[in-house]
C-alpha positions as a Markdown table, in Angstrom:
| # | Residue | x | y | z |
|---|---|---|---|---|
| 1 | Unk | 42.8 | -108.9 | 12.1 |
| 2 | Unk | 41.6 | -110.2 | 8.7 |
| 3 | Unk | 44.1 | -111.8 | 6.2 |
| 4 | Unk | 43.6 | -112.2 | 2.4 |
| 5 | Unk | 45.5 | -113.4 | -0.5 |
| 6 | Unk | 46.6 | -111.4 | -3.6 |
| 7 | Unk | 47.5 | -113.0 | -6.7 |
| 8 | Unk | 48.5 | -111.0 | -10.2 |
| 9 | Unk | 49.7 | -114.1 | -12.4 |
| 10 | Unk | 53.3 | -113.6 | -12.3 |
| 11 | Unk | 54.8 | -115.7 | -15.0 |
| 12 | Unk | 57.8 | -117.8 | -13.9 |
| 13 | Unk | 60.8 | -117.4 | -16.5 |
| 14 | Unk | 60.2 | -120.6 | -19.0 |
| 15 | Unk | 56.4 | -121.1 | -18.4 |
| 16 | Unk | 53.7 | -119.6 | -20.0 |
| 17 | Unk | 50.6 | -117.2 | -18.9 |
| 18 | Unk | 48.3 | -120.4 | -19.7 |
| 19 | Unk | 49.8 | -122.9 | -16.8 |
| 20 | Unk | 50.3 | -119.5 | -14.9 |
| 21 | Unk | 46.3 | -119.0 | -14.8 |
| 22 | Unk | 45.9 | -122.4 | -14.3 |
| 23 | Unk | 48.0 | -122.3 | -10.9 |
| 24 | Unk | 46.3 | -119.2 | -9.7 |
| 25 | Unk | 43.0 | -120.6 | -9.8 |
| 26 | Unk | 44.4 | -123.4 | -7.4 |
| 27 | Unk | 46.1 | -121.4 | -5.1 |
| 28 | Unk | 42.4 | -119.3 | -4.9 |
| 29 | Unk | 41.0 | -122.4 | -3.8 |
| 30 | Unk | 43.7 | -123.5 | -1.4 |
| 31 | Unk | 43.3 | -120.5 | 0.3 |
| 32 | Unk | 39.8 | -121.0 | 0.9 |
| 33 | Unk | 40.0 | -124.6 | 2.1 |
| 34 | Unk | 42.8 | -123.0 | 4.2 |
| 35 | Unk | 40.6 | -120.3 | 5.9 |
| 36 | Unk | 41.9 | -117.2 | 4.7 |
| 37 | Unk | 39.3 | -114.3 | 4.4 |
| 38 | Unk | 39.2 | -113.2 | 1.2 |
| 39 | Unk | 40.7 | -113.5 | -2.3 |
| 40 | Unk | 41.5 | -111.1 | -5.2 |
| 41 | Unk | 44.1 | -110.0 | -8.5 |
| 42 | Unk | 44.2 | -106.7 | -9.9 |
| 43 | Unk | 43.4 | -105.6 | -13.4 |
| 44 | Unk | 46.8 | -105.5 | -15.2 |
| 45 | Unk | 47.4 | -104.7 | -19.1 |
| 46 | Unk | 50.6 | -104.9 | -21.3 |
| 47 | Unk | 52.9 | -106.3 | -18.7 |
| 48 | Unk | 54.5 | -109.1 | -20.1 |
| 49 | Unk | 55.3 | -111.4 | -16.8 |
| 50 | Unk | 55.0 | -109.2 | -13.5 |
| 51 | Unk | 51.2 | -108.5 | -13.3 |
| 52 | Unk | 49.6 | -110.8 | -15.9 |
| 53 | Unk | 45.7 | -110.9 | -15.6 |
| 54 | Unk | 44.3 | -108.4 | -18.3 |
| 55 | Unk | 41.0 | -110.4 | -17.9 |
| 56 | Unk | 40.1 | -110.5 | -14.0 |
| 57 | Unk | 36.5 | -111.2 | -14.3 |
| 58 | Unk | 36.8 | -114.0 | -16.0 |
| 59 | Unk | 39.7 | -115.5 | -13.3 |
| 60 | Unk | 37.0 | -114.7 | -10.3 |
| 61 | Unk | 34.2 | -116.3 | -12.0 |
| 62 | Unk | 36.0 | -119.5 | -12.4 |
| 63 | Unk | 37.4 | -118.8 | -8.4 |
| 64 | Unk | 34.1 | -118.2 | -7.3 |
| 65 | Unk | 32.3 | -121.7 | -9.0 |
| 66 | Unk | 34.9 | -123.8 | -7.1 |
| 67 | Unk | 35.2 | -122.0 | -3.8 |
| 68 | Unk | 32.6 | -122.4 | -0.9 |
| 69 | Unk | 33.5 | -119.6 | 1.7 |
| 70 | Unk | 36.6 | -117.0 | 0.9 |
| 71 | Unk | 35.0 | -113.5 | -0.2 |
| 72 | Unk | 36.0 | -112.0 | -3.4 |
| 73 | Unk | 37.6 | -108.9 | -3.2 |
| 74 | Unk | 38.1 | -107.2 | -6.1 |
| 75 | Unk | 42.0 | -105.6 | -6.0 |
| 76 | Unk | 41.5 | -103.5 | -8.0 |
| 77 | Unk | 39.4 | -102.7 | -11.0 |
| 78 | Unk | 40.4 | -100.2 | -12.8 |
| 79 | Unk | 37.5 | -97.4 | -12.5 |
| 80 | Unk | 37.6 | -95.2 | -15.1 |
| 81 | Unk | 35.8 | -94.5 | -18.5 |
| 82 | Unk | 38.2 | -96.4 | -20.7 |
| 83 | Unk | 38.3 | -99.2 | -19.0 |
| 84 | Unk | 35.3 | -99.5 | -17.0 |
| 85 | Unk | 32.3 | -97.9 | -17.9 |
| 86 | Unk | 29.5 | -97.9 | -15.0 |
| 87 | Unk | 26.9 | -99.9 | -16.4 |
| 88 | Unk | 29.9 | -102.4 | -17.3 |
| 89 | Unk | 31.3 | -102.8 | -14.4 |
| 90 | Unk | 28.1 | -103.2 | -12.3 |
| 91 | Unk | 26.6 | -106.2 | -14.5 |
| 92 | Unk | 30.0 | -107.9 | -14.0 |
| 93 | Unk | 30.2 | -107.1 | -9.9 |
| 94 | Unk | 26.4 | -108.6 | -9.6 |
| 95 | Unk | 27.1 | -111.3 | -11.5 |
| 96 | Unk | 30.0 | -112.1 | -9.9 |
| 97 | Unk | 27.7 | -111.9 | -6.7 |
| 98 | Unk | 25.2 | -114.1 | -8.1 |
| 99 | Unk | 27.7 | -117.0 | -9.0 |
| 100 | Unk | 29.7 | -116.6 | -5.4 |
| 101 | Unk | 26.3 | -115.7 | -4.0 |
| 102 | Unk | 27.1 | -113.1 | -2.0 |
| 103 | Unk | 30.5 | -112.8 | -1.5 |
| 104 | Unk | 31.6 | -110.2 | -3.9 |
| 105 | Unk | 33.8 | -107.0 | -2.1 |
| 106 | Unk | 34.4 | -103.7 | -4.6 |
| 107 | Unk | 37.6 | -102.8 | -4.8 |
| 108 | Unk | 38.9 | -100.1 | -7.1 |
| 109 | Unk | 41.9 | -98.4 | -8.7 |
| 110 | Unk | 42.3 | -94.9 | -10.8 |
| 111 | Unk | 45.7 | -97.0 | -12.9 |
| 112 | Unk | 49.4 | -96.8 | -12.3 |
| 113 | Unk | 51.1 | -98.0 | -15.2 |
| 114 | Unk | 52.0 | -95.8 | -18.2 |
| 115 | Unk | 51.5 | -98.5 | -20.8 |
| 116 | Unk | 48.0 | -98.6 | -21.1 |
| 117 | Unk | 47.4 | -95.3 | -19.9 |
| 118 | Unk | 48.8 | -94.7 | -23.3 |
| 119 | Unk | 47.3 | -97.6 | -25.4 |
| 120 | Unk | 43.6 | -96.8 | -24.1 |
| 121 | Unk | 44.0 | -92.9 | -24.1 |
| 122 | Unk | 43.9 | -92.0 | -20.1 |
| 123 | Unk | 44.8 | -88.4 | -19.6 |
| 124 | Unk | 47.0 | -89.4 | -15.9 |
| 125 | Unk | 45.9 | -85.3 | -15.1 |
| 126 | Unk | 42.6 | -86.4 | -15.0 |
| 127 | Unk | 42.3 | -90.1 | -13.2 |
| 128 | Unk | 41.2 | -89.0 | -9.8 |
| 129 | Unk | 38.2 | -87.2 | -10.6 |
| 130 | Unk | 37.3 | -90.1 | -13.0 |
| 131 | Unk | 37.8 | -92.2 | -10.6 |
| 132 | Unk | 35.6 | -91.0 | -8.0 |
| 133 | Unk | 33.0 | -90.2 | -10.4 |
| 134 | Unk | 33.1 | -94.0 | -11.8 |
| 135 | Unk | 32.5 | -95.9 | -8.9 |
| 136 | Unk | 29.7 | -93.4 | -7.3 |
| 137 | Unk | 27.9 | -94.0 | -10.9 |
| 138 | Unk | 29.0 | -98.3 | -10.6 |
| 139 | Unk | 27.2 | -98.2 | -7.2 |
| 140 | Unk | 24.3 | -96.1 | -8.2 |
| 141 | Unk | 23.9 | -98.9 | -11.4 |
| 142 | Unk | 24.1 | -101.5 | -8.9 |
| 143 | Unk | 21.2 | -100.3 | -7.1 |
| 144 | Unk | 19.1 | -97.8 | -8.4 |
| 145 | Unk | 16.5 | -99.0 | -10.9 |
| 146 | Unk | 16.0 | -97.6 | -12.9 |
| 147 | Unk | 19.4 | -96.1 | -13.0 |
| 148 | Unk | 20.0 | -92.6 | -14.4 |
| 149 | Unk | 23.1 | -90.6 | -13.5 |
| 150 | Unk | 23.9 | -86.9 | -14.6 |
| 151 | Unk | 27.9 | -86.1 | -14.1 |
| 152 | Unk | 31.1 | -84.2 | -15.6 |
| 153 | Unk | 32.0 | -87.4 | -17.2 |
| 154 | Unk | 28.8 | -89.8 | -17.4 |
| 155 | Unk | 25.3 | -88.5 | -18.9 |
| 156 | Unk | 23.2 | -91.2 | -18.8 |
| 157 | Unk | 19.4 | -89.6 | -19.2 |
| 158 | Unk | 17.7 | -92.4 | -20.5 |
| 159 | Unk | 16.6 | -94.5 | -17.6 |
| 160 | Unk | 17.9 | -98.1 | -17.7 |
| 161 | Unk | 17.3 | -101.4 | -15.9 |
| 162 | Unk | 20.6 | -102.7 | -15.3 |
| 163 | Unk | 20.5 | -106.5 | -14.6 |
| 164 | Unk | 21.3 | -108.8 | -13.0 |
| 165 | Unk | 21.2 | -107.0 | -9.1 |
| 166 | Unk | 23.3 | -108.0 | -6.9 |
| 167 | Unk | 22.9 | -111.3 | -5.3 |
| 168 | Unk | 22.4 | -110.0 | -1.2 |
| 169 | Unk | 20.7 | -107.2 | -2.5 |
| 170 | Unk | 23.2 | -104.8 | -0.3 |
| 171 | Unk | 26.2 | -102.8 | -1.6 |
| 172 | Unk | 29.3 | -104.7 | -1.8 |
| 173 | Unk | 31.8 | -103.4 | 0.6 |
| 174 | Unk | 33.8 | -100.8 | -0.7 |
| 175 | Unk | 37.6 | -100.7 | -0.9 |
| 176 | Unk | 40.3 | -98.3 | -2.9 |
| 177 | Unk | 43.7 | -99.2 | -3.5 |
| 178 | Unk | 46.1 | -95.9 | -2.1 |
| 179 | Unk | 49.7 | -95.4 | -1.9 |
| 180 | Unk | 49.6 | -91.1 | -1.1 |
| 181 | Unk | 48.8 | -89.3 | 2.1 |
| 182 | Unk | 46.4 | -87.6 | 0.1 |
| 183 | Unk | 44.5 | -90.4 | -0.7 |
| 184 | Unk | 43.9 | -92.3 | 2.2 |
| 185 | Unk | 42.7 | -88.8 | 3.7 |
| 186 | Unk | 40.1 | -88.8 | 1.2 |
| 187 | Unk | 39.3 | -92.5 | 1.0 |
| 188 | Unk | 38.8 | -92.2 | 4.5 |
| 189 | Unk | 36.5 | -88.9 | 4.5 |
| 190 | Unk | 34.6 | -90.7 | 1.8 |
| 191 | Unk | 34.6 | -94.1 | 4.1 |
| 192 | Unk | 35.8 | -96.1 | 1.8 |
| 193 | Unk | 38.2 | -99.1 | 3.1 |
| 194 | Unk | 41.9 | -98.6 | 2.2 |
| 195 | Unk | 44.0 | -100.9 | 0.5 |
| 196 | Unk | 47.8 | -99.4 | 1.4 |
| 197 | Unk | 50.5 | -100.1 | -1.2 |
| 198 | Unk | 52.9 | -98.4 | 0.9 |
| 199 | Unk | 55.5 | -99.2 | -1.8 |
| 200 | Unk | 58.8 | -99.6 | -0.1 |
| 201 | Unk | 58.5 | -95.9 | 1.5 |
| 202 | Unk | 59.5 | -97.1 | 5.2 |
| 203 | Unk | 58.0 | -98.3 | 8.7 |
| 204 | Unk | 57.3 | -94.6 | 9.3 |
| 205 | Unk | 55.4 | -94.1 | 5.5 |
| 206 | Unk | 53.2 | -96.8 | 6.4 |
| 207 | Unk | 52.2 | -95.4 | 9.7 |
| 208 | Unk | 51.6 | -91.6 | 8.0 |
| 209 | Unk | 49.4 | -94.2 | 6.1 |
| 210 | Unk | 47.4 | -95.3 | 8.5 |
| 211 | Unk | 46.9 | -92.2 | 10.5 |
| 212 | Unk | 45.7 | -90.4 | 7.7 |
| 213 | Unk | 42.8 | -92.6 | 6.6 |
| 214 | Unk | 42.0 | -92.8 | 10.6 |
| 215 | Unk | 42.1 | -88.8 | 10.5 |
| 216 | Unk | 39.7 | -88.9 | 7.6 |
| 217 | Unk | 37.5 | -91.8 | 8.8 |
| 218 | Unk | 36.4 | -89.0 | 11.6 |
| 219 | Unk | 34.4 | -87.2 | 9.3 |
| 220 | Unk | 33.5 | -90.3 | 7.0 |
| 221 | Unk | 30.6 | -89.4 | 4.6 |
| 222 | Unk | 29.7 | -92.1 | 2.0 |
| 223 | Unk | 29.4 | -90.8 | -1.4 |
| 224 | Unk | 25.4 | -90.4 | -1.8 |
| 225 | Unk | 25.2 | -92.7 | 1.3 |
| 226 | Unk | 25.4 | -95.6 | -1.1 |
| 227 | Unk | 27.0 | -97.8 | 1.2 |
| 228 | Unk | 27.8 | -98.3 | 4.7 |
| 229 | Unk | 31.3 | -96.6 | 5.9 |
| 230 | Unk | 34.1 | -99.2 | 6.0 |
| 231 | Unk | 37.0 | -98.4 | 8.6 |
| 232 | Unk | 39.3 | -101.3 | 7.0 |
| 233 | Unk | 42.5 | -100.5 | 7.1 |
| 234 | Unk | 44.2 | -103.4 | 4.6 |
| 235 | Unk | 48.2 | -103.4 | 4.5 |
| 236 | Unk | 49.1 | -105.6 | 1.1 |
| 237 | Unk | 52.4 | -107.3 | 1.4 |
| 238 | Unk | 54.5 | -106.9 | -1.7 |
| 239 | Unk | 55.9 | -109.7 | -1.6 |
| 240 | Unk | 54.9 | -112.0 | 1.2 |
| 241 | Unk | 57.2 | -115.8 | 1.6 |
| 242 | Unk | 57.2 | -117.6 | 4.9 |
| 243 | Unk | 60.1 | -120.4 | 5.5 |
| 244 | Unk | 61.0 | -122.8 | 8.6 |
| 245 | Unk | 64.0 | -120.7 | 8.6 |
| 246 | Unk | 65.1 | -116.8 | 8.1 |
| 247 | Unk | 68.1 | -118.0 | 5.5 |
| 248 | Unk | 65.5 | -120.1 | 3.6 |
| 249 | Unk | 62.8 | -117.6 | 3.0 |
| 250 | Unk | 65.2 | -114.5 | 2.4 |
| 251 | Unk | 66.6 | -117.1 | -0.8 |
| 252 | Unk | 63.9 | -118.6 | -1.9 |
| 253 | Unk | 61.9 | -115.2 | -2.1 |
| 254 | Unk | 64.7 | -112.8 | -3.2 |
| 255 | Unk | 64.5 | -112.7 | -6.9 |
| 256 | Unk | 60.5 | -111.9 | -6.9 |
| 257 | Unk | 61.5 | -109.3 | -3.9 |
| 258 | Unk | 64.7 | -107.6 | -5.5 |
| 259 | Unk | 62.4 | -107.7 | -9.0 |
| 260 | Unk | 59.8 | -106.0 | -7.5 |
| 261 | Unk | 61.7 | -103.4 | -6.3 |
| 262 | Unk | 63.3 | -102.5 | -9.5 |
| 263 | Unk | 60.2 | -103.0 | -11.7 |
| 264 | Unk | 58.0 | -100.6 | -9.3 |
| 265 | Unk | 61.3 | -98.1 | -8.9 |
| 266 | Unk | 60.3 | -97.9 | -13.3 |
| 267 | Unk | 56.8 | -98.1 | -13.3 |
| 268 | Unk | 56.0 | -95.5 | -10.8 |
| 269 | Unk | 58.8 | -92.8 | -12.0 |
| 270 | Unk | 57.2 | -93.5 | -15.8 |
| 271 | Unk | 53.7 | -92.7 | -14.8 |
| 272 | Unk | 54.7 | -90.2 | -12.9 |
| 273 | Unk | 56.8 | -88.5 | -15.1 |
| 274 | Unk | 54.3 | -88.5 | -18.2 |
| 275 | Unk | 51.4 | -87.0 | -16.4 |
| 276 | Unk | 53.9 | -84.3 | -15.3 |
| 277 | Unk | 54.9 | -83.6 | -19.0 |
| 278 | Unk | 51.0 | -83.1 | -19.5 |
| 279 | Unk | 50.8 | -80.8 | -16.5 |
| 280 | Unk | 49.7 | -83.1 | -13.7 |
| 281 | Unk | 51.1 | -83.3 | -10.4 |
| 282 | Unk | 48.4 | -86.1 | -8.5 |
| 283 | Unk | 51.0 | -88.9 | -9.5 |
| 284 | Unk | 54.2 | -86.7 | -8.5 |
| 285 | Unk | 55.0 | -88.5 | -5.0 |
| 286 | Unk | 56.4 | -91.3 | -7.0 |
| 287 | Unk | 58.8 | -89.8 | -7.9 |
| 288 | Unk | 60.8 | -90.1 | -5.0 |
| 289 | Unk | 60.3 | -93.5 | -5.2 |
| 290 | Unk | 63.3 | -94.2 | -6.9 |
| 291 | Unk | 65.6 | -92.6 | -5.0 |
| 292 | Unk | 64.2 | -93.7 | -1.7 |
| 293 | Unk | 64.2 | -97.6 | -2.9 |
| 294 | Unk | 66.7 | -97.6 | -5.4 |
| 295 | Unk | 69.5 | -98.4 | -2.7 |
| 296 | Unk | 67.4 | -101.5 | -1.5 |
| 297 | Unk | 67.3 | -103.3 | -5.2 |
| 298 | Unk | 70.7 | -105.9 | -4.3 |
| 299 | Unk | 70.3 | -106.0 | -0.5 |
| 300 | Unk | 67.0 | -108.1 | 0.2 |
| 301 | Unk | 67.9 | -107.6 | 4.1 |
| 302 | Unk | 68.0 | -104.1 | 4.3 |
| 303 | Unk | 65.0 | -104.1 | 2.6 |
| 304 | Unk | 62.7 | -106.0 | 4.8 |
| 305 | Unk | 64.5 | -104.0 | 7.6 |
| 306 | Unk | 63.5 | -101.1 | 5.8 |
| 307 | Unk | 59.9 | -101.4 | 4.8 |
| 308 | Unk | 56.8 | -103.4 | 5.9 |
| 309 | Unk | 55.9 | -104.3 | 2.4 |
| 310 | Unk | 58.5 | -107.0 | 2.0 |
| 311 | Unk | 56.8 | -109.8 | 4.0 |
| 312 | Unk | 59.3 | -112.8 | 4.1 |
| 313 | Unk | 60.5 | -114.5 | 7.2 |
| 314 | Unk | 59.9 | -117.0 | 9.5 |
| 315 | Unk | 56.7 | -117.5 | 11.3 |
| 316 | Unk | 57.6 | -115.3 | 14.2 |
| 317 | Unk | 59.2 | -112.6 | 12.6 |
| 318 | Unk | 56.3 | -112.0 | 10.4 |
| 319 | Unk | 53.6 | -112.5 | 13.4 |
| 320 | Unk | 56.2 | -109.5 | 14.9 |
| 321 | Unk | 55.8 | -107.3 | 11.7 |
| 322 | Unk | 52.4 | -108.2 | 11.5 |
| 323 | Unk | 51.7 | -106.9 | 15.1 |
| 324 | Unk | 53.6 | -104.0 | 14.4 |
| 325 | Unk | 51.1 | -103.0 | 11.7 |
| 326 | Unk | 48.4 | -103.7 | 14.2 |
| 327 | Unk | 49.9 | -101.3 | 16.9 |
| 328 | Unk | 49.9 | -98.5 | 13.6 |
| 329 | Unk | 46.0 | -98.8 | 13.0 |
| 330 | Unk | 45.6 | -101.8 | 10.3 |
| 331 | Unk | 42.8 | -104.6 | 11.1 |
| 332 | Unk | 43.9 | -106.9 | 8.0 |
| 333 | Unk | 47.3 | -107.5 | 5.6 |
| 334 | Unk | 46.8 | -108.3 | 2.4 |
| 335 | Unk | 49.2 | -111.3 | 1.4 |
| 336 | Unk | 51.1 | -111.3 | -2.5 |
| 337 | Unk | 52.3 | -115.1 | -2.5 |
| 338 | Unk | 53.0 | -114.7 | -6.4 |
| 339 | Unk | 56.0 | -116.2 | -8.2 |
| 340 | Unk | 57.3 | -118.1 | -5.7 |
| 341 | Unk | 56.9 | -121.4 | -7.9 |
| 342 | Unk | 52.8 | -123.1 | -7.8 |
| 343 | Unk | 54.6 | -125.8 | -4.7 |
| 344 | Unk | 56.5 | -123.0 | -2.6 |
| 345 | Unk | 53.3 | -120.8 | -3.2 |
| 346 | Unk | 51.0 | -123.6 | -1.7 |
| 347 | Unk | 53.2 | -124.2 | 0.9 |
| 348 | Unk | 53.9 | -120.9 | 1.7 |
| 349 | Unk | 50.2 | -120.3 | 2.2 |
| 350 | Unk | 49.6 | -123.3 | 4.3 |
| 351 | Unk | 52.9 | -122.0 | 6.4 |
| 352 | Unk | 51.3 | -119.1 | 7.3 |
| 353 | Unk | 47.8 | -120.0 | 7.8 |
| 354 | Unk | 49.0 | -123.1 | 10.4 |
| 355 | Unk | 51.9 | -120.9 | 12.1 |
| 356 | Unk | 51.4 | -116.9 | 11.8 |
| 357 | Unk | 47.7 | -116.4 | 11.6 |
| 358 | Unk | 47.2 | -118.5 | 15.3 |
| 359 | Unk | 50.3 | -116.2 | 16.6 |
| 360 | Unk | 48.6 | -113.3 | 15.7 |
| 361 | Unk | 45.1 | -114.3 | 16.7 |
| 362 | Unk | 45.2 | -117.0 | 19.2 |
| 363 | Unk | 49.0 | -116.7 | 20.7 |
| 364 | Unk | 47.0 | -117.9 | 24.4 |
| 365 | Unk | 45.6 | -121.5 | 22.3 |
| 366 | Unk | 49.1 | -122.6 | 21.2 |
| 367 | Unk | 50.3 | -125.1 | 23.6 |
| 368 | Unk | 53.8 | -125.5 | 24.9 |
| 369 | Unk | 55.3 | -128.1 | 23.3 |
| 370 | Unk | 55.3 | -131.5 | 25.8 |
| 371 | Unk | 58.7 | -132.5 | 24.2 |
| 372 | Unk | 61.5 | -129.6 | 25.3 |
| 373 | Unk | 59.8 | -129.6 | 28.3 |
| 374 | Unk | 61.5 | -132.9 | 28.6 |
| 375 | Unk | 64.7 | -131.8 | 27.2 |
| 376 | Unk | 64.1 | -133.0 | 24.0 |
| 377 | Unk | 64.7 | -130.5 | 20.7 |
| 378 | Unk | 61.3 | -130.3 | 19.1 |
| 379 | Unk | 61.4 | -129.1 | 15.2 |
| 380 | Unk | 59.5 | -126.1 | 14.3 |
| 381 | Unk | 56.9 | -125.1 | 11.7 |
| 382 | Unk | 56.3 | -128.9 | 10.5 |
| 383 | Unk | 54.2 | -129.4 | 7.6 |
């Protein structure tokens, strides 16, 4: 089981996006002095405090000149011809890899919000197939010199050199974020890793999840065999808050939880509504989002009983929902310790990493305790 953090700059009410970006780059390199795997953001535009970081590349170039070992995942960049063009995107993943030498992961997304699907001109009907045709042409740039590609969307006839390569002079492992059944069939038949936003659907959702990139994985064929097939199976917490005690961590993570749950109820049912009005049905799952979650947005409890996604607890209870995605078919949960405040981030982080990680991967190195052996109360989860 591999664990990585996800931050997306959310903007405590009173601060500003400057001291937010600030924090995030610290908590980047906390978590690598900490040992978690890897770190990433998504690309986010026109949100005004949620999902802040319009300019991801420049946040993982600063990550990546003060961190030593955590890979760079990226979660996700937006693939598609508005926003990434090929050529783009593959100078800015090499160079990426050149300054973290070598520790640059690929991870994409075909968009989700109907803001800037309207502000750059993204037909929603049409995402999925410029999705896939983006990143094959993004990995081809990366490694075919000189690079050509002939598609529906890209003709690119006159042979460039695109520079710099990357720095291992491999592929970057390849991820797509997924929240359908259809998708993480398809991610899976194309053997890509999947990045499940399961998005308050239920326990049983993110199994169906699982099972369906597994399903797929069986007849896993790389696009152009560009890259080796990657059977990760990543689970991202949405939130995740870790306390000494259950009370502690269900109030000092329910306002991000509860807002979550209402902004996503809106920004899924938008996106999915305006493709429908322009005859599209690839987004059209989400619309039962609202119903299915709606009844969760006061009652934090229920929630967390309800869906995986909501990681906050106490060590042992998430080591327990943790092993439970581990029993469904995921090898690594991503971790969204975002707008908890920069301290209650940290420590949060440092919680987990001391406390839940061990539990899940070591449970036989933790000692019993000398003390209540004795009689004598020992206090748990010190930091």
């Amino acid at each position: 089981m591999k664990f990585g953090i996800l931050n997306e700059g959310q903007v405590a009410k009173g601060s500003t996006h400057a001291v937010r970006i600030q924090e995030v780059i610290d908590e980047a390199v906390h978590a690598d002095k900490l040992g978690y795997d890897y770190w990433g953001t998504s690309e986010q535009h026109l949100v005004s405090s949620s999902w802040t970081v319009s300019s991801p590349q420049a946040i993982y170039g600063a990550v990546a000149a003060l961190t030593k070992r955590i890979k760079l995942r990226t979660m996700s960049v937006i693939t598609l011809k508005e926003l990434g063009h090929p050529i783009l995107t593959a100078e800015r993943l090499a160079t990426l890899d050149a300054i973290s030498q070598g520790r640059v992961e690929f991870g994409s997304a075909r968009s989700n919000n109907a803001a800037y699907q309207t502000a750059f001109g993204i037909d929603p009907t049409n995402t999925q197939r410029e999705w896939l045709e983006t990143v094959e042409a993004t990995l081809r740039a990366m490694q075919e010199d000189p690079f050509t590609f002939e598609g529906e969307i890209y003709k690119i006839d006159e042979p460039f050199h695109v520079t710099p390569r990357p720095y291992s002079m491999v592929p970057p492992p390849v991820w797509a974020a997924a929240s359908s059944l259809a998708s993480h069939k398809m991610t899976g038949e194309l053997g890509i890793g999947v990045m499940t936003l399961e998005s308050f659907f239920g326990w049983d959702y993110a199994k169906d999840c699982a099972e369906a990139h597994i399903e797929g994985f069986k007849s896993a064929a790389p696009i152009g065999g560009l890259y080796p097939p990657n059977p990760g199976r990543a689970f991202l917490t949405f939130p995740a808050y870790v306390a000494e005690t259950h009370d502690r961590a269900i109030d000092e993570a329910r306002e991000t939880t509860l807002g979550l749950v209402a902004h996503l109820a809106d920004l899924y049912t938008t996106v999915a509504k305006q493709e429908k009005e322009k005859g599209g049905d690839s987004y059209g799952y989400l619309l039962d989002l609202a119903d299915k979650i709606l009844p969760f947005v006061n009652d934090i409890e229920g929630l967390i009983e309800h869906s995986p996604t909501a990681m906050v607890g106490t060590p042992d209870e998430l080591i327990e929902r943790i092993q439970r995605l581990e029993r469904m078919g995921y090898n690594e949960i991503i971790l969204k310790f975002d707008n908890h405040g920069h301290r209650n981030n940290l420590r949060a982080m440092e919680m987990f990493a001391k406390y839940v990680i061990p539990g899940v991967k070591h449970p036989s190195l933790i000692p019993v305790n000398d003390y209540e052996q004795r009689g004598v109360a020992a206090k748990p989860y010190l930091i």
